[in-house]
N, C-alpha and C positions, 0 to 999 in steps of 0.2 A: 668275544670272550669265550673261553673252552672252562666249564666248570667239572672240577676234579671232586667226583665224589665216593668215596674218598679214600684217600691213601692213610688218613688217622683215625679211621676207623669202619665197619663195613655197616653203611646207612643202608640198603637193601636189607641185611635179615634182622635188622635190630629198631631202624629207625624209617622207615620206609610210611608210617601214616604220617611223621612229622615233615618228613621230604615232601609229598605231595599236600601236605598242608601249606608247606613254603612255596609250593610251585602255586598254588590257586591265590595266596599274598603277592606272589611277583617280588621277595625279597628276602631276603637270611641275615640274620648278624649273627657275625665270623668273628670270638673274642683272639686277639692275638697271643699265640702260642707261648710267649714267652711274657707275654701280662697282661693277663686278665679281663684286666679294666680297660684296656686298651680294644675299642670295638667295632669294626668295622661292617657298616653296612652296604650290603651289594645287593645291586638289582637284578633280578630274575627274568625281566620281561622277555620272550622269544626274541625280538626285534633286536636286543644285542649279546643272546647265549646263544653263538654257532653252533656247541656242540657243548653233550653233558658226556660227562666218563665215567661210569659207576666201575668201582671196584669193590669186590665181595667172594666170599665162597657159601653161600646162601641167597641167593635171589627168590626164595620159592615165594615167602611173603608179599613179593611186586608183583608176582605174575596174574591174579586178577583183575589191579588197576591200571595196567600200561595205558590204557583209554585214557587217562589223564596226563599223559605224553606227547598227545597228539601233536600239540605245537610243537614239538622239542626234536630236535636230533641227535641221537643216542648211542652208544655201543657199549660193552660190557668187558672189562677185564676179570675173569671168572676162574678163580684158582680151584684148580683138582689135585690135590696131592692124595696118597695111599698111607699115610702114617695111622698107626693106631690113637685111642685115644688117650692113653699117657701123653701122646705129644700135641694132637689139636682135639681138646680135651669135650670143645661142648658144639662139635657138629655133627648134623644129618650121617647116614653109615655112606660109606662111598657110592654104592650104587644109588641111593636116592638122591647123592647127590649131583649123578651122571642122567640118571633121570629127569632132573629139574633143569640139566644144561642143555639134555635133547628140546623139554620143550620152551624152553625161552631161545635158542636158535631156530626152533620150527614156528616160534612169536613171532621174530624179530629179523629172521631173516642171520643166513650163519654169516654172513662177513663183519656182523654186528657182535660177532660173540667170540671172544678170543680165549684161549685157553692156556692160563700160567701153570707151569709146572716151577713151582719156587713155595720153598724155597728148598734147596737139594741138598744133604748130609748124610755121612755115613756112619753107623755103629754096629754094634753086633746083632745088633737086629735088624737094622735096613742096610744091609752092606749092597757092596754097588750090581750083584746077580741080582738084590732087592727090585733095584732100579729098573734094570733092564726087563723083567717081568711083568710089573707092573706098569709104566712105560707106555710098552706095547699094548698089553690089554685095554689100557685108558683110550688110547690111540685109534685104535680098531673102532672101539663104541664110538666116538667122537668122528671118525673120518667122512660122515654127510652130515656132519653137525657144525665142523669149526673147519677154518679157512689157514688159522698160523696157529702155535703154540710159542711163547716164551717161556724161557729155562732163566732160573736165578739161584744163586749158590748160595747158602745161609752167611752172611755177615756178624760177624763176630761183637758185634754192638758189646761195648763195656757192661753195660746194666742188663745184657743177655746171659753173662757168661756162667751166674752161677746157678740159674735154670738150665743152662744147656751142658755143665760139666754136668749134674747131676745123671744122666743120660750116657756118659761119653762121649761125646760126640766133641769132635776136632775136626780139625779144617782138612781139606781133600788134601790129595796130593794130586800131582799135575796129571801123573800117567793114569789116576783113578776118574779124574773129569775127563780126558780124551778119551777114555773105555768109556765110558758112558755117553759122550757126543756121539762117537760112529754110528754107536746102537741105535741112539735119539735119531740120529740122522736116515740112517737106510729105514726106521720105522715109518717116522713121518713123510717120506718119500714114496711109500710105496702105498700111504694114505693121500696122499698127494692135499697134504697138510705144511705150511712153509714154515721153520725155523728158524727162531732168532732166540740171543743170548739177551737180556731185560738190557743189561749193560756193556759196556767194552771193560769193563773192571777184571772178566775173563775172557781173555783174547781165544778166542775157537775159529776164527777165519781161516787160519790155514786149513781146516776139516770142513769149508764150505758151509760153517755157521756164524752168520754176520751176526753185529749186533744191532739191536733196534730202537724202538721209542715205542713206551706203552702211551704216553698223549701222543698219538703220530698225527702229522698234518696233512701228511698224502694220506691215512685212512676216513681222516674227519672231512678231508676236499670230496673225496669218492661218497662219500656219505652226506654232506650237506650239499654237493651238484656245486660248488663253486672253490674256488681259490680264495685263499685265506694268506695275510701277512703274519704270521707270528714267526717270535724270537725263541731261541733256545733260551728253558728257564734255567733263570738266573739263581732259584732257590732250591735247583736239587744242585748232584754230587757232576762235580765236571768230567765223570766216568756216562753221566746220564744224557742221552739223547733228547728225552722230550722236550716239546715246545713249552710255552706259555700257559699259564692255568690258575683258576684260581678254586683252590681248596675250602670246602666248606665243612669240613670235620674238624672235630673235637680227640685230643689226645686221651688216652686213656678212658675210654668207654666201650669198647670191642669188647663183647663177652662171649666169640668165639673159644677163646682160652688156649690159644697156643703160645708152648713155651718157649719159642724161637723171637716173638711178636715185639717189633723196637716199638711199637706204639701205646703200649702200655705200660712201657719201661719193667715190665717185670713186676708188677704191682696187679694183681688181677681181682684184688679184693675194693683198692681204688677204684678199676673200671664197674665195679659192682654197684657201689655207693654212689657212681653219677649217674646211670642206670634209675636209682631213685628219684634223683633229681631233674629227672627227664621229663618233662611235661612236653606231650604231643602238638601243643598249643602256642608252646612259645618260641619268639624268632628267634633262640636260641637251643642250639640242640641241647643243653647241656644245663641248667638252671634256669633264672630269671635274671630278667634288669635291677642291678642296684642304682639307687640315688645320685652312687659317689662313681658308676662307669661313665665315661666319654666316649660317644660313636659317632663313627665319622661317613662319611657316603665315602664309596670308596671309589672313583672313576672308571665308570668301565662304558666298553663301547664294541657295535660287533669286528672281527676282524678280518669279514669280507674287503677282498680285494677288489676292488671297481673295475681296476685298471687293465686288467689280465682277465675275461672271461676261462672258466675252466673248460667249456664245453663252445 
């Protein structure tokens, strides 16, 4: 089992004492996204989580308890963008937060710590020379720190669009994302840092930028020493490479506050109010158990391969 934590929201800078309150239970109940009452419980035991996947642009909050890791096999999807804060409105200033990636790679080990540049748009204030400046400078600082970067183009999500019109900001054009791959490209090259696009949704192969998998299973084999059987998940977009995983975040509870963010649907005063409801204590990130929820054990098992030794 590969546990995704998390794509609905960033459990590193927000919820990180309740995460390792979950890991010392050996268990989470995950209400399902589309109802509520609907409650899935999954077990935590080392013995069948191969690997955990944090995603976050704030880690600094973990970095004194990793010791409570020990059993776990880990790696971090750790997004660096350069927008001001009209757009990612309640984080760390950039260089703290380049600071915090140096030292949770200098923790953890840099093949452990990947670096997202996503998600990428243009307006009159970050037009694409924006890019290419900033880019580089990220790049530089990071290049004995992180091993790949993935690039992801802002998604036009319906319940984004009247935050993100408010800003300007429209979809690239095609000649504007290939101006900015070459540059991504010869940067990270001469960092000898590897690129990939998050998805195939933007085809960049012919400019010698494949696309990738942020759950990847050749990163998690190299990292847990063995071969692993997982499927391509079946619950993201069929543009999406990752394997198998199971998510233990909560929708709309990020109070990073960026206005791009499909995870909060656009509602950031929502993710505020569940924030309240947030008790560190319960196997829910997100409230309590009512009387009238249903949970269910959810089957999980590890996805060590027997058959095939890795090494």
């Amino acid at each position: 089992m590969i546990i995704s934590a998390s794509r609905r929201t960033d459990i590193p800078a927000f919820y990180s004492t309740w995460f390792f309150n979950r890991i010392k239970e050996r268990y989470v109940l995950v209400p399902n996204p589309y109802n509520s009452k609907m409650i899935s419980r999954i077990n935590l035991d080392p013995v069948v989580t191969d690997c955990i996947v944090f995603w976050t642009k704030n880690p600094a909050p973990m970095l004194p308890e990793f010791y409570k890791l020990k059993d776990y096999k880990y790696y971090f999807q750790f997004t660096l963008n350069p927008y001001g804060k009209e757009i990612e409105n309640h984080l760390p200033t950039l260089g703290k937060r380049i600071d915090t990636f140096k030292r949770l790679s200098d923790k953890i080990g840099k093949d452990k710590v990947i670096w997202r540049y996503d998600p990428i748009f243009i307006n009159d204030t970050y037009p694409v020379n924006f890019h290419l400046e900033k880019f580089a400078g990220i790049a530089y600082s990071l290049k004995e720190h992180t091993e790949k970067c993935m690039l992801g183009f802002l998604d036009y999500y319906p319940h984004i669009r009247t935050a993100v019109s408010k800003f300007n900001i429209k979809p690239l054009e095609k000649e504007d994302m290939e101006k900015m791959a070459v540059s991504f490209k010869e940067t990270t090259k001469s960092c000898s840092i590897a690129l990939n696009t998050c998805t195939e949704k933007v085809n960049l192969s012919h400019l010698g930028i494949q696309s990738g998998a942020c759950i990847d299973s050749k990163l998690i084999e190299k990292i847990v020493g063995y071969s692993i059987s997982a499927q391509k998940d079946k619950n993201q977009r069929n543009v999406c490479h990752c394997v198998e995983s199971i998510d233990i975040g909560t929708y709309e509870s990020c109070l990073n506050g960026c206005i791009y963010c499909y995870a909060i649907k656009g509602n950031y005063n929502a993710a505020k109010h569940n924030l309240n409801r947030h008790d560190k204590n319960s196997p829910l990130l997100i409230g309590q158990i009512n009387e009238n929820d249903t949970i269910k054990e959810r089957p999980t098992k590890s996805l060590r391969n027997n058959q095939f030794p890795l090494f």
